[in-house]
N, CA, C and O atoms as a GROMACS GRO file, in nm:
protein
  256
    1UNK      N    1   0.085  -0.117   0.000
    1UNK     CA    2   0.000   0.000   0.000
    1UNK      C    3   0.090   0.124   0.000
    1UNK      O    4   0.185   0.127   0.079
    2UNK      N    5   0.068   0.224  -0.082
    2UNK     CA    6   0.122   0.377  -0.090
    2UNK      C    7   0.102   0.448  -0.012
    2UNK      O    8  -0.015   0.467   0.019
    3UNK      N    9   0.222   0.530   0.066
    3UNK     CA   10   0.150   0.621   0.174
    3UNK      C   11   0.199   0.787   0.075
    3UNK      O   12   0.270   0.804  -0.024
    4UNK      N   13   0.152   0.844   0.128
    4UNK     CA   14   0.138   1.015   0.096
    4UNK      C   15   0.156   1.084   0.215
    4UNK      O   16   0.106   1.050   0.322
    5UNK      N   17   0.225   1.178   0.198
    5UNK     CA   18   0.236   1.243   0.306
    5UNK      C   19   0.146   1.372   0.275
    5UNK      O   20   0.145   1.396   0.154
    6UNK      N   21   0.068   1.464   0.354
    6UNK     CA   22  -0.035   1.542   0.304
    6UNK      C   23   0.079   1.694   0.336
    6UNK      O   24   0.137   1.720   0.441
    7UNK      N   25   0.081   1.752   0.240
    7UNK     CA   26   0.137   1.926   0.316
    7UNK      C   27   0.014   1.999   0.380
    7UNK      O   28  -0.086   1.999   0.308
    8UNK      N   29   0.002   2.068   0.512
    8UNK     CA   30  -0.061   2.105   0.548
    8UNK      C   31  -0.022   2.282   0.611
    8UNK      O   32   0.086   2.340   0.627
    9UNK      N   33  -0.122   2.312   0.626
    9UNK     CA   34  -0.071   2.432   0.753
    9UNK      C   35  -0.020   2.459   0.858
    9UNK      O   36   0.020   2.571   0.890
   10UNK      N   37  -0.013   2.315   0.953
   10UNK     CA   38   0.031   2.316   1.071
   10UNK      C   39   0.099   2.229   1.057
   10UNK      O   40   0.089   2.175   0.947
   11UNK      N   41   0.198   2.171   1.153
   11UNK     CA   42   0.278   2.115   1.191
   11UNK      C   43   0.260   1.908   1.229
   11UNK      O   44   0.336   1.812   1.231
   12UNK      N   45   0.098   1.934   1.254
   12UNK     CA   46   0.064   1.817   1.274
   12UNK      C   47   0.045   1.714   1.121
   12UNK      O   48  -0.048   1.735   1.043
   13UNK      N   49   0.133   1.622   1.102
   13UNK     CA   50   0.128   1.533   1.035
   13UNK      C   51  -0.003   1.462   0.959
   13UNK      O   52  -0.093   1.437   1.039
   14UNK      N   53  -0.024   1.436   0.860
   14UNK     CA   54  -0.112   1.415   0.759
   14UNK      C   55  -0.069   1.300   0.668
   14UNK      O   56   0.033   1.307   0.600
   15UNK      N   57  -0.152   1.193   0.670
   15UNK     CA   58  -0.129   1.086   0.554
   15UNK      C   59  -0.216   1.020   0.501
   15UNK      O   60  -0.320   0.984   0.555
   16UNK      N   61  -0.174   0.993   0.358
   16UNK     CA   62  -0.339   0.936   0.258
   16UNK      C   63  -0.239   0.822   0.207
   16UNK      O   64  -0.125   0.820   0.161
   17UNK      N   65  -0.346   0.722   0.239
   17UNK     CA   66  -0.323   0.571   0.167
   17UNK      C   67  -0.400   0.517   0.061
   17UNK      O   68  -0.520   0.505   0.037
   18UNK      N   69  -0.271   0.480  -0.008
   18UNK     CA   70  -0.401   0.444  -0.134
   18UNK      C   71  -0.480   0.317  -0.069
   18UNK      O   72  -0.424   0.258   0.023
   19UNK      N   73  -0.577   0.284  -0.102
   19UNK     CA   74  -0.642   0.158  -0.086
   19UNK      C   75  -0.659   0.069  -0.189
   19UNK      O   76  -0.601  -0.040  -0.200
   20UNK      N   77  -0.744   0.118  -0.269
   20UNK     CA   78  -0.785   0.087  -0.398
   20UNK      C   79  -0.817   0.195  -0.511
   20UNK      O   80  -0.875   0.302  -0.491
   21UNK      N   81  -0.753   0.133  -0.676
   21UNK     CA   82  -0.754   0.180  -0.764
   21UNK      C   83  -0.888   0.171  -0.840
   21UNK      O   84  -0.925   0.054  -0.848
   22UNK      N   85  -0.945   0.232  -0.881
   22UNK     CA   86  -1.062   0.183  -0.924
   22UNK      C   87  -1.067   0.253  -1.052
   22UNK      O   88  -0.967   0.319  -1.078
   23UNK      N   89  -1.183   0.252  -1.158
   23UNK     CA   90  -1.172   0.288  -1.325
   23UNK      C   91  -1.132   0.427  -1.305
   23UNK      O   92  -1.016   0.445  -1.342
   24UNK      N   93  -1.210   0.568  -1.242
   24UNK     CA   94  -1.134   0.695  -1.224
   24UNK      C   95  -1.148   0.800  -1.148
   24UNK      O   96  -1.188   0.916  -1.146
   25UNK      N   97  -1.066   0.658  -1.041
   25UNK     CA   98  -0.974   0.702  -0.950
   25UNK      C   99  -0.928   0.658  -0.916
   25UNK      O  100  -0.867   0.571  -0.978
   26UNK      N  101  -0.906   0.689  -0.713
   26UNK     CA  102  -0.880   0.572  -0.622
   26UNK      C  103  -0.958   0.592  -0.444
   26UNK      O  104  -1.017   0.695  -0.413
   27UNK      N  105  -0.946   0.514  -0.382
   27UNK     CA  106  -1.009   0.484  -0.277
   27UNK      C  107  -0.913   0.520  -0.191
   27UNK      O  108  -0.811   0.457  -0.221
   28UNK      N  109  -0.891   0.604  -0.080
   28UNK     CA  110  -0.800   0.661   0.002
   28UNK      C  111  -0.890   0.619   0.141
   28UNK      O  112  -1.004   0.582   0.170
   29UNK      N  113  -0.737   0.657   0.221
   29UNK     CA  114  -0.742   0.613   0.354
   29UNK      C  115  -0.685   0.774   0.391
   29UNK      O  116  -0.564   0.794   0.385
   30UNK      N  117  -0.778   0.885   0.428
   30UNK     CA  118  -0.702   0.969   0.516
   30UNK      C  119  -0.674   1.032   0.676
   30UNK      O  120  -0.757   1.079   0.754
   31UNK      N  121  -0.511   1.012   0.695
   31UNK     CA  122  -0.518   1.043   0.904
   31UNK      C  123  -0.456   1.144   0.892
   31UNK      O  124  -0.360   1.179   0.825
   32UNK      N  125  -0.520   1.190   0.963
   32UNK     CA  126  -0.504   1.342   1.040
   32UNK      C  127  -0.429   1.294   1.182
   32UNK      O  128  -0.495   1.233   1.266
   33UNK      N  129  -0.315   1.319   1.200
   33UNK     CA  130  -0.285   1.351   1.384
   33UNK      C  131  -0.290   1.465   1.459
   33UNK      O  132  -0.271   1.576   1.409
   34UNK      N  133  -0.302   1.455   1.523
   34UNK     CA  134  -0.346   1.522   1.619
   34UNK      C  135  -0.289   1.496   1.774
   34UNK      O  136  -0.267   1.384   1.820
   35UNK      N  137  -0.268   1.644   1.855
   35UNK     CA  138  -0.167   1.606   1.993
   35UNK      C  139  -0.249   1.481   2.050
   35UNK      O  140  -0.185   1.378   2.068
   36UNK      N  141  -0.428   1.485   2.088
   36UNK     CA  142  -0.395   1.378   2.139
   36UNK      C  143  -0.546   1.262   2.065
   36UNK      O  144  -0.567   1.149   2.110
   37UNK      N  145  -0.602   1.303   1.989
   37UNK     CA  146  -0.656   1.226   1.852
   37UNK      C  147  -0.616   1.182   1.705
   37UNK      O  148  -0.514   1.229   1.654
   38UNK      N  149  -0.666   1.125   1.663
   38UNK     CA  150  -0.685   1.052   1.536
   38UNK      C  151  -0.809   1.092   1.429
   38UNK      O  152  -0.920   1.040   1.431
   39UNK      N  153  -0.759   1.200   1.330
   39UNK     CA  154  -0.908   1.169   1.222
   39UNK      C  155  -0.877   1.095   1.091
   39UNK      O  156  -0.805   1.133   0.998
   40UNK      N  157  -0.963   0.955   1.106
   40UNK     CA  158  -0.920   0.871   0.992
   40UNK      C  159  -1.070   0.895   0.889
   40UNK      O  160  -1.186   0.910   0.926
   41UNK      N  161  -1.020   0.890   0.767
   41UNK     CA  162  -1.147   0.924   0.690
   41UNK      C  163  -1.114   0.835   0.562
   41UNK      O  164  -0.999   0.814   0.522
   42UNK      N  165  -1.236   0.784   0.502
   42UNK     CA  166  -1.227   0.684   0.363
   42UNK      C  167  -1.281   0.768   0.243
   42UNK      O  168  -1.400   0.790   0.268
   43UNK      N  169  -1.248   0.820   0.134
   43UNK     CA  170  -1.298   0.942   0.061
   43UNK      C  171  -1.238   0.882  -0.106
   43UNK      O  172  -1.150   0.799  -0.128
   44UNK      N  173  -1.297   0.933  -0.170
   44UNK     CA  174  -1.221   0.877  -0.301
   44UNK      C  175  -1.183   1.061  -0.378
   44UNK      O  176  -1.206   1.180  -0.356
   45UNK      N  177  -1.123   0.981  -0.464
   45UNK     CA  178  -1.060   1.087  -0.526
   45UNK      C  179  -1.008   1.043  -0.654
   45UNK      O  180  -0.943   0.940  -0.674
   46UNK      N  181  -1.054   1.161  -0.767
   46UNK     CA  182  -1.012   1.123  -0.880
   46UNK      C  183  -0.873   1.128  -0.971
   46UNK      O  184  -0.791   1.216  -0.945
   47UNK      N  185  -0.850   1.043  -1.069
   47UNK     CA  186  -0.736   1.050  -1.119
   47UNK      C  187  -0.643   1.168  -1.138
   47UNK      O  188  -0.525   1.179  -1.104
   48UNK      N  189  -0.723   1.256  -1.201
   48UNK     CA  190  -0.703   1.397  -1.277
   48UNK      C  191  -0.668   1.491  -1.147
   48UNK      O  192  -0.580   1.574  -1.169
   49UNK      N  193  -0.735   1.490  -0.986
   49UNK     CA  194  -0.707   1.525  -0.871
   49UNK      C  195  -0.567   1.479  -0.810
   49UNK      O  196  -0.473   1.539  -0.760
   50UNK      N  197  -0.591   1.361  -0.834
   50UNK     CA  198  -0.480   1.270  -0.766
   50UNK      C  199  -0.322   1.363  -0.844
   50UNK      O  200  -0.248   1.447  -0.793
   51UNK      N  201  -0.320   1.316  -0.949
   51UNK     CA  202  -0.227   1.365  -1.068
   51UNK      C  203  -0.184   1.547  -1.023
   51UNK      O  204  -0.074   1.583  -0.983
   52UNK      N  205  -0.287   1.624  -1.042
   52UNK     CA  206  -0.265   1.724  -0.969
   52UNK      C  207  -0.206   1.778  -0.807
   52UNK      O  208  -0.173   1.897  -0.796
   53UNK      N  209  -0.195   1.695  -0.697
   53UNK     CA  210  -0.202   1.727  -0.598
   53UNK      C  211  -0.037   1.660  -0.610
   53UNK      O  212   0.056   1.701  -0.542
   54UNK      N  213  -0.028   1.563  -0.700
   54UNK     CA  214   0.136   1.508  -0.672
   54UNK      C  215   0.262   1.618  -0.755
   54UNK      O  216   0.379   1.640  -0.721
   55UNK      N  217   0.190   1.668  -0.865
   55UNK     CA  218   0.264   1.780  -0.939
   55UNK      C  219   0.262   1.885  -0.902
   55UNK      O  220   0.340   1.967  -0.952
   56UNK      N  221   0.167   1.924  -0.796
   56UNK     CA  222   0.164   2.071  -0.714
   56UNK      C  223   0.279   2.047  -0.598
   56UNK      O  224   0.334   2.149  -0.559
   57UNK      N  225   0.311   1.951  -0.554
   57UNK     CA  226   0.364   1.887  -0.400
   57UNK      C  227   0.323   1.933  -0.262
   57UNK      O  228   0.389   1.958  -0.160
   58UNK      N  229   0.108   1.937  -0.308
   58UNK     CA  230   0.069   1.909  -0.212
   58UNK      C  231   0.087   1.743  -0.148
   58UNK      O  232   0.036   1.727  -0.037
   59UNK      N  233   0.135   1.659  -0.191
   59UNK     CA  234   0.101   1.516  -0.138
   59UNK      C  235   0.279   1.488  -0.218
   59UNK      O  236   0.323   1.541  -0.320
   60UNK      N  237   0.343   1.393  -0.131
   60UNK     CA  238   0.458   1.345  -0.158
   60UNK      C  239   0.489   1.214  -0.140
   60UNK      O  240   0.513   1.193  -0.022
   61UNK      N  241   0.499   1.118  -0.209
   61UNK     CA  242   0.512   0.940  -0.200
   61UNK      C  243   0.625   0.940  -0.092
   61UNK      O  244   0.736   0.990  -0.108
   62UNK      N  245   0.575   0.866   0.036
   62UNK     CA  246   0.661   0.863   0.150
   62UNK      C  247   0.775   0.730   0.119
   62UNK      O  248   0.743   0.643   0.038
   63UNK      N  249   0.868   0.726   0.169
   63UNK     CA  250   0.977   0.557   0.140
   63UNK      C  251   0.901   0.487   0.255
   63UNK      O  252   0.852   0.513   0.365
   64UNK      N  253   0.921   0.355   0.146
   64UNK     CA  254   0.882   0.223   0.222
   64UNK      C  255   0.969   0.206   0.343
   64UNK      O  256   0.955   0.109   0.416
   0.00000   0.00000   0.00000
């Protein structure tokens, strides 16, 4: 599974997992941290989005 690291405004860490690829798009896993929660959310998102957010370097392919 692909992780993403999200750029955000603050300091607190952000990551989207791919889940599943599907005809156009994909199926994400996104966590939010937080000092002392967790917001996990399941959201899809399309190709043409996806493609955009990696060439802007809002979102960056983290190492395995």
């Amino acid at each position: 599974m692909k992780q993403f690291a999200i750029k955000g405004y603050d300091s607190a860490p952000s990551v989207m997992e791919l889940l599943e690829e599907i005809e156009n798009g994909f199926i994400v896993r996104i966590i939010r941290t937080r000092d002392d929660w967790e917001d996990v959310s399941e959201e899809f998102i399309s190709k043409d989005l996806f493609e955009t957010c990696l060439r802007t370097g809002y979102i960056a392919e983290m190492s395995a």
